[in-house]
N, CA, C and O atoms as a GROMACS GRO file, in nm:
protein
  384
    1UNK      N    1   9.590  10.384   9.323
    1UNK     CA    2   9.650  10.516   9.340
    1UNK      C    3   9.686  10.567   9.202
    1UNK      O    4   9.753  10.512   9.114
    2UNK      N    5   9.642  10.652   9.202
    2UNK     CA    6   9.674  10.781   9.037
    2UNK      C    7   9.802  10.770   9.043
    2UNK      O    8   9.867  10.756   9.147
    3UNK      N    9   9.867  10.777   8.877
    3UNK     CA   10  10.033  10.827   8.872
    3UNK      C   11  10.046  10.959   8.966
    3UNK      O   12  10.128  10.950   9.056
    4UNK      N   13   9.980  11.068   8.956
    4UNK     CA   14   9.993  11.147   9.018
    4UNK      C   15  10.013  11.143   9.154
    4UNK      O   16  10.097  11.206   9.219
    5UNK      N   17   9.938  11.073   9.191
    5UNK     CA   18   9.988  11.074   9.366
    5UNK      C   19  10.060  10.925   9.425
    5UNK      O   20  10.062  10.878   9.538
    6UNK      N   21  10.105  10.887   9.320
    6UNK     CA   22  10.210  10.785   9.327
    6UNK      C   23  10.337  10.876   9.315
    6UNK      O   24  10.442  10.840   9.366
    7UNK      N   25  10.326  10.994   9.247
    7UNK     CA   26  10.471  11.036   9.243
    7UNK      C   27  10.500  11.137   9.316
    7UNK      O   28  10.600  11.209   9.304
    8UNK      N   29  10.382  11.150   9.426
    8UNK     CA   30  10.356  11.258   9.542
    8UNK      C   31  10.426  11.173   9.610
    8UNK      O   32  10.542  11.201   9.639
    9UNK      N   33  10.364  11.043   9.652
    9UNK     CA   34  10.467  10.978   9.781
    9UNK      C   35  10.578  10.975   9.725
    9UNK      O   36  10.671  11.000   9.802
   10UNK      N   37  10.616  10.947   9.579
   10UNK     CA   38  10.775  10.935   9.606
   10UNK      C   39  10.813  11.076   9.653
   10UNK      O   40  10.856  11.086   9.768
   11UNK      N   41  10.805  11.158   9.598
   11UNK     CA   42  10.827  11.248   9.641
   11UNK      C   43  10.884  11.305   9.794
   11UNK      O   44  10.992  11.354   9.828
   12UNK      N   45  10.748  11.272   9.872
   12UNK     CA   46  10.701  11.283  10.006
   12UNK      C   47  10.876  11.178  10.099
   12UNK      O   48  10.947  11.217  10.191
   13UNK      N   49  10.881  11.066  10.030
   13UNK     CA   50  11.020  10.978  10.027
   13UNK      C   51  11.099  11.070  10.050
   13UNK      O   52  11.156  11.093  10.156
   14UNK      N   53  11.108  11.136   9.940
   14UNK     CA   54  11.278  11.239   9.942
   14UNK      C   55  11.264  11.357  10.002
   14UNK      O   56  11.347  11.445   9.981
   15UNK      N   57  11.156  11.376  10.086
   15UNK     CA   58  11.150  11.465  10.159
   15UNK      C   59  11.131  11.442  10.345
   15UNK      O   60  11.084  11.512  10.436
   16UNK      N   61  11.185  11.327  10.338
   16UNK     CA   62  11.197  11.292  10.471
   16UNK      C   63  11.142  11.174  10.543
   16UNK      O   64  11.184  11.112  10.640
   17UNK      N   65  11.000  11.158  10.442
   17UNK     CA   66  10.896  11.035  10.490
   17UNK      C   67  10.952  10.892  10.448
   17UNK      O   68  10.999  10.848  10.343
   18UNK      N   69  10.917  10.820  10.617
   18UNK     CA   70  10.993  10.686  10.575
   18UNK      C   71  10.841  10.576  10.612
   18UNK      O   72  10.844  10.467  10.669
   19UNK      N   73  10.726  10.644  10.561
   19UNK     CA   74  10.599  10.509  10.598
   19UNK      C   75  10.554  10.542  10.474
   19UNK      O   76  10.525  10.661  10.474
   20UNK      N   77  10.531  10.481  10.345
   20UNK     CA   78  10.492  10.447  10.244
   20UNK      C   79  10.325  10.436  10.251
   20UNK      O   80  10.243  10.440  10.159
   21UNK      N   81  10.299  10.414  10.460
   21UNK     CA   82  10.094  10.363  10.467
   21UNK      C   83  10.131  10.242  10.411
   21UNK      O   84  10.208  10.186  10.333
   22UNK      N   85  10.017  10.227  10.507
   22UNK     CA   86   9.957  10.083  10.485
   22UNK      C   87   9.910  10.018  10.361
   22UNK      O   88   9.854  10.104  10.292
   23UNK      N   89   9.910   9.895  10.300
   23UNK     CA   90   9.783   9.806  10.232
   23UNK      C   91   9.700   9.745  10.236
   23UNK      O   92   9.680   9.628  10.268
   24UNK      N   93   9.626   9.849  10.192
   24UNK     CA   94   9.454   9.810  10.242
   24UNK      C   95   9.404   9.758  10.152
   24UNK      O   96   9.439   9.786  10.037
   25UNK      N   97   9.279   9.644  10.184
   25UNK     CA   98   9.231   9.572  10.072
   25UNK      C   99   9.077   9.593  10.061
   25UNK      O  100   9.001   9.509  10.110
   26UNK      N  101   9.047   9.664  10.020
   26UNK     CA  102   8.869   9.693  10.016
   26UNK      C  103   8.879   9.843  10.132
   26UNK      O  104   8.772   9.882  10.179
   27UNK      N  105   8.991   9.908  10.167
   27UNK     CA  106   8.963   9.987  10.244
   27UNK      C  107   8.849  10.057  10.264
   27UNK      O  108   8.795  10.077  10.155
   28UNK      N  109   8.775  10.114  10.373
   28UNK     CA  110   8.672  10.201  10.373
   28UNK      C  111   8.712  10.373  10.413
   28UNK      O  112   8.677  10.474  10.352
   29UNK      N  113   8.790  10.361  10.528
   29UNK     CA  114   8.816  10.504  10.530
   29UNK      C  115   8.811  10.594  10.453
   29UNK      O  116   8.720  10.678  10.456
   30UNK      N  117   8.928  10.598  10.349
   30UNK     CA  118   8.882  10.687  10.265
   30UNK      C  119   8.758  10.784  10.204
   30UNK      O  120   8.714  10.899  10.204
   31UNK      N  121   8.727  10.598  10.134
   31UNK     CA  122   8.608  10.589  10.044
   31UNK      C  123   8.456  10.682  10.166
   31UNK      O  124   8.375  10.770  10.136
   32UNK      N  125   8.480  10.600  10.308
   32UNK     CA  126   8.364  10.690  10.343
   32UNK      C  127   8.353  10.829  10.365
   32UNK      O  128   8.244  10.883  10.383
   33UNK      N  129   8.502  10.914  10.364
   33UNK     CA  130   8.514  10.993  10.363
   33UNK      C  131   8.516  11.049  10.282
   33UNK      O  132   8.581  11.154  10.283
   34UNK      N  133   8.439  11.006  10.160
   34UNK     CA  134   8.411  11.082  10.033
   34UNK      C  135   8.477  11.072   9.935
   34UNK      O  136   8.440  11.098   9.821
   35UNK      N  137   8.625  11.019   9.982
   35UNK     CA  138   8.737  11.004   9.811
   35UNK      C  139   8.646  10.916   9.716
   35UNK      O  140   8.562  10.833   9.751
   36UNK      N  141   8.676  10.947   9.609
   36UNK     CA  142   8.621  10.938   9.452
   36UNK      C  143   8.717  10.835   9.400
   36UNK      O  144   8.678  10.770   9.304
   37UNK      N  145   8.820  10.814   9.441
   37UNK     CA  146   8.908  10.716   9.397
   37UNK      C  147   8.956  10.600   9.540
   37UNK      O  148   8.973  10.626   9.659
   38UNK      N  149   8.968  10.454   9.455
   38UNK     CA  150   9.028  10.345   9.561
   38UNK      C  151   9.189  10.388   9.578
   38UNK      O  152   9.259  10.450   9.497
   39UNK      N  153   9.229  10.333   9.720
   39UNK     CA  154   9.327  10.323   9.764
   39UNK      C  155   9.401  10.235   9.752
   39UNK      O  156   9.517  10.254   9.787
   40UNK      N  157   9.358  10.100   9.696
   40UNK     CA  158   9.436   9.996   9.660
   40UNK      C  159   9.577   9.982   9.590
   40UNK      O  160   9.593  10.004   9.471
   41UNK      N  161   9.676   9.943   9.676
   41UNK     CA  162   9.798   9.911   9.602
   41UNK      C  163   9.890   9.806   9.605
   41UNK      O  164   9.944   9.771   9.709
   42UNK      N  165   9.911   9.753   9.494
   42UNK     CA  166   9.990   9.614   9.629
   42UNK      C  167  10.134   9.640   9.655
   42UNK      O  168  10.210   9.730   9.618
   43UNK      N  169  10.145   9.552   9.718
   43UNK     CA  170  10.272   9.569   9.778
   43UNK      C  171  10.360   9.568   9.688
   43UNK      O  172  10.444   9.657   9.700
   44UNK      N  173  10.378   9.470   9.562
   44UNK     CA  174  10.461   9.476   9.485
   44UNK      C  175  10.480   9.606   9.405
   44UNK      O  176  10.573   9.642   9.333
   45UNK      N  177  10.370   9.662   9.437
   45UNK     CA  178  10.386   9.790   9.305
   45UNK      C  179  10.422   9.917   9.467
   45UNK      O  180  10.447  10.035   9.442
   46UNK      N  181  10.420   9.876   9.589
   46UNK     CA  182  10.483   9.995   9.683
   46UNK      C  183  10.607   9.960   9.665
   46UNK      O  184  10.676  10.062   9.651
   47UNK      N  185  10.676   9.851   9.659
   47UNK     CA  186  10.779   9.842   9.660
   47UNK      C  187  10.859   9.880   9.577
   47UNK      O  188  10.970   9.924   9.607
   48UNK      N  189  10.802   9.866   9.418
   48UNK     CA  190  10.852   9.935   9.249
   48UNK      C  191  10.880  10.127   9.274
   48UNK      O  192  10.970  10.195   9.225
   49UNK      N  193  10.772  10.169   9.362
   49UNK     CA  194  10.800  10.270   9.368
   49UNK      C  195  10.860  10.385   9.447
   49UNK      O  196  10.868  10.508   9.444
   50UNK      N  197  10.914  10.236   9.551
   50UNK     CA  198  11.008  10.310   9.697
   50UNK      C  199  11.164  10.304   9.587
   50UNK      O  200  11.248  10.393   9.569
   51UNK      N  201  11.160  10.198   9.544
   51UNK     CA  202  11.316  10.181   9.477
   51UNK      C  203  11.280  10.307   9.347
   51UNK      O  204  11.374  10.386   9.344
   52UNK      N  205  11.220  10.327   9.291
   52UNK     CA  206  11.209  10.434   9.171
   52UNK      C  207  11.220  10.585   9.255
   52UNK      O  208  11.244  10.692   9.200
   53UNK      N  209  11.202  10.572   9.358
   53UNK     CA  210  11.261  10.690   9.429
   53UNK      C  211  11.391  10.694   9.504
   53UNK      O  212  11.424  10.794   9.567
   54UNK      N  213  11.477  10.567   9.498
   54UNK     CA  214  11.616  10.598   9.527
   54UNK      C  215  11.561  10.531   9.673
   54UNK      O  216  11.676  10.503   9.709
   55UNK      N  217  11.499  10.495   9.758
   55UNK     CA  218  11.492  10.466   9.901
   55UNK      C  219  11.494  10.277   9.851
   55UNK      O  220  11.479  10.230   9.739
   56UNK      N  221  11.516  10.212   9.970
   56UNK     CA  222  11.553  10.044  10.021
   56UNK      C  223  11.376  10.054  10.096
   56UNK      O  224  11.346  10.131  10.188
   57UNK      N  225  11.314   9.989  10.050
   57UNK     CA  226  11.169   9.944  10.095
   57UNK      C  227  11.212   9.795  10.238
   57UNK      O  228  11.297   9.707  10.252
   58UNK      N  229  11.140   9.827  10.282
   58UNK     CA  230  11.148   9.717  10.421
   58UNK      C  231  10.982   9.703  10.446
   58UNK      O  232  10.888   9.782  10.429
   59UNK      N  233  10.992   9.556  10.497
   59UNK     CA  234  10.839   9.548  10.520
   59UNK      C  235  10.862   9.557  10.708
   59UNK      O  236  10.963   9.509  10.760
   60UNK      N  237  10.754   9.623  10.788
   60UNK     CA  238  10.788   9.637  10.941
   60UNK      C  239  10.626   9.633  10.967
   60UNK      O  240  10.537   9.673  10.892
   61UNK      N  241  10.615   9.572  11.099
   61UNK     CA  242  10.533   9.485  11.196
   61UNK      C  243  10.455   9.652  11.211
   61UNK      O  244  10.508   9.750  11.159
   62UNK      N  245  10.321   9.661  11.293
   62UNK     CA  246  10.274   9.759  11.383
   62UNK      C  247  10.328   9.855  11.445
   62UNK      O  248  10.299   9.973  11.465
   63UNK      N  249  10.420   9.776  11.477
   63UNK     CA  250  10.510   9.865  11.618
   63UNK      C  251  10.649   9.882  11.527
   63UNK      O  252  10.760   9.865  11.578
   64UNK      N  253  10.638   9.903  11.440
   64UNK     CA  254  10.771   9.943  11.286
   64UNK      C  255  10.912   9.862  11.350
   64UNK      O  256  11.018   9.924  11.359
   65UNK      N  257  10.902   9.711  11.394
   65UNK     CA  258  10.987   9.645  11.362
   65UNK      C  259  11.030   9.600  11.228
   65UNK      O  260  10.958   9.587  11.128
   66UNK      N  261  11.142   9.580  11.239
   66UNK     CA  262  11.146   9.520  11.046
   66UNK      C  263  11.143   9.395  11.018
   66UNK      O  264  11.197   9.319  11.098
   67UNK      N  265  11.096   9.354  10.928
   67UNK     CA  266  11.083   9.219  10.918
   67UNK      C  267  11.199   9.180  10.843
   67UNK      O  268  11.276   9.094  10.887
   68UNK      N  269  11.216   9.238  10.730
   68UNK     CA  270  11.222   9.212  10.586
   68UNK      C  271  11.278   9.318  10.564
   68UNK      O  272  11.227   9.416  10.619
   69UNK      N  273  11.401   9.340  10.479
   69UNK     CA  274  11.447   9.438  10.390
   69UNK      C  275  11.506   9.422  10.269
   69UNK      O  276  11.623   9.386  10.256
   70UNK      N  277  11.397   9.456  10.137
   70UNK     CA  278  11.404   9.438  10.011
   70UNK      C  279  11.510   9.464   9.958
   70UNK      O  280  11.524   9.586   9.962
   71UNK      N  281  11.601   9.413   9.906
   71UNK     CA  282  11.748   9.418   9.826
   71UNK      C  283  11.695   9.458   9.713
   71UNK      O  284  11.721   9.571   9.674
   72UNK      N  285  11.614   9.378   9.641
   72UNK     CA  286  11.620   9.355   9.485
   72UNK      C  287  11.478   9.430   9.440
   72UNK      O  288  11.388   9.447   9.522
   73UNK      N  289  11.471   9.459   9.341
   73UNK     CA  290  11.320   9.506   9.244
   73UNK      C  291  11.244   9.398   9.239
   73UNK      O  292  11.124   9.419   9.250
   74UNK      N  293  11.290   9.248   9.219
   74UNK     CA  294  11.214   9.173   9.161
   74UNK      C  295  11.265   9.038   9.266
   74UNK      O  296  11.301   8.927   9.224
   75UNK      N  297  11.260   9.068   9.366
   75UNK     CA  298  11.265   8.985   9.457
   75UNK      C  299  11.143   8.916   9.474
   75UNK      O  300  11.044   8.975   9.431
   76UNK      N  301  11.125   8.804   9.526
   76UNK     CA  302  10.984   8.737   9.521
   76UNK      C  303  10.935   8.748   9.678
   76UNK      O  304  11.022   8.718   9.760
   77UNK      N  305  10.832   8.779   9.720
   77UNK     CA  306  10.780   8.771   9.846
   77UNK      C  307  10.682   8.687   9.895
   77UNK      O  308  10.581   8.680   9.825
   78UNK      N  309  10.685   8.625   9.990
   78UNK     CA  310  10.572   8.564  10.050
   78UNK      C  311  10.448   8.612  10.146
   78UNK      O  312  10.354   8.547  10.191
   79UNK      N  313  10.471   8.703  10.155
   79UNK     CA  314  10.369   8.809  10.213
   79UNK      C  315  10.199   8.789  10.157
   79UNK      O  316  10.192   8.800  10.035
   80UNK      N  317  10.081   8.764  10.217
   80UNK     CA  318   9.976   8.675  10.177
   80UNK      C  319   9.903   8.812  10.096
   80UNK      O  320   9.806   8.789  10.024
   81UNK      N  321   9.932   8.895  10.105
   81UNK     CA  322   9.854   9.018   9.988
   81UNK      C  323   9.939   9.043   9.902
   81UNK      O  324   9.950   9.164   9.884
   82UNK      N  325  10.031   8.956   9.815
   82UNK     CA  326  10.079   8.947   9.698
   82UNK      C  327  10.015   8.878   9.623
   82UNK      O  328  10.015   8.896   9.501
   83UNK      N  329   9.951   8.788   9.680
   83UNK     CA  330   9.872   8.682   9.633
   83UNK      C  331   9.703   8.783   9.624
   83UNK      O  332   9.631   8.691   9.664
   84UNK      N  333   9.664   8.829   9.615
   84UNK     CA  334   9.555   8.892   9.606
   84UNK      C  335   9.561   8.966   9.491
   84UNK      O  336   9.662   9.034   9.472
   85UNK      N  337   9.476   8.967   9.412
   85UNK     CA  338   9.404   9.043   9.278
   85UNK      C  339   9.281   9.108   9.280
   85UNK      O  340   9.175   9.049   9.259
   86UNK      N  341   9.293   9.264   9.311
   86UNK     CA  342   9.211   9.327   9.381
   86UNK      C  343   9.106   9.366   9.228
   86UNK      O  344   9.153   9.432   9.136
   87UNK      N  345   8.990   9.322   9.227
   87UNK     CA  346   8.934   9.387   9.162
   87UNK      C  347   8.762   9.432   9.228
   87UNK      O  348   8.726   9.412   9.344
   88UNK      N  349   8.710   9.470   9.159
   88UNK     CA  350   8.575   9.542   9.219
   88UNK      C  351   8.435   9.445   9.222
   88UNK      O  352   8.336   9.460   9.294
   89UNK      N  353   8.464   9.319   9.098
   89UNK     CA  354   8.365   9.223   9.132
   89UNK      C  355   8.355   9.159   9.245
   89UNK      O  356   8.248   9.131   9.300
   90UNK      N  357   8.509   9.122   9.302
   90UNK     CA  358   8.530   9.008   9.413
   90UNK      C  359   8.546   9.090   9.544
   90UNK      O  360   8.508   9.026   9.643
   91UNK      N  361   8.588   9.204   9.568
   91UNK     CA  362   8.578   9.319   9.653
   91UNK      C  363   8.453   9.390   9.695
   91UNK      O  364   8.409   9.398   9.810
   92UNK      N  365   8.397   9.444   9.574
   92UNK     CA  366   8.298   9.507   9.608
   92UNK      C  367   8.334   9.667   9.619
   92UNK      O  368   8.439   9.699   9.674
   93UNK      N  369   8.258   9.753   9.574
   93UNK     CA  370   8.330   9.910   9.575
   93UNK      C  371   8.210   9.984   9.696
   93UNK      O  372   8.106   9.920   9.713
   94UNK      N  373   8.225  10.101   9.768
   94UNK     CA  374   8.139  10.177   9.875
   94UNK      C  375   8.097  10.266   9.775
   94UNK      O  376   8.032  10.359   9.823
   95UNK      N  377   8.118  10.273   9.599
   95UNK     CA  378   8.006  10.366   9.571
   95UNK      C  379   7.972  10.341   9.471
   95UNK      O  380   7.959  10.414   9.372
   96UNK      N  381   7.944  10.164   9.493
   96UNK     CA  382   7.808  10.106   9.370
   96UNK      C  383   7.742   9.983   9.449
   96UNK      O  384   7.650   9.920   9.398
   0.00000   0.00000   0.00000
């Protein structure tokens, strides 16, 4: 995600929105829908930028139970897509 529309969702935050979206890993939607740019973000860096907008990040199930609610910036998580290093060799990109 561009600075720019990293500072749209925060934004989007202080204007009422409490779903940050999903993390997707190789997403296609987008991409087949023509975006020019990946959607990839990890969680650690959604979370850097729910607190840089003044909001408490929580991680919540499907059905927006909560699991988890982040206290700290630099809290450590066990969540299995922290552990992932998204790049385009081991991924693969929809427009190469």
């Amino acid at each position: 995600m561009g600075k720019g529309r990293a500072k749209f969702a925060q934004f989007l935050l202080s204007c009422g929105a409490n779903d940050f979206g999903g993390t997707l890993i190789n997403e296609s939607i987008s991409s087949t829908a023509g975006a020019k740019f990946g959607q990839y973000m990890s969680p650690k860096e959604i979370r850097r930028l729910i607190f840089d907008a003044k909001r408490i990040p929580a991680q919540r199930t499907t059905t927006y139970s909560i699991i988890r609610i982040f206290k700290d910036i630099n809290e450590v998580s066990d969540i299995p897509l922290e552990k992932i290093e998204w790049s385009e060799e081991k991924f693969g990109s929809y427009f190469s």
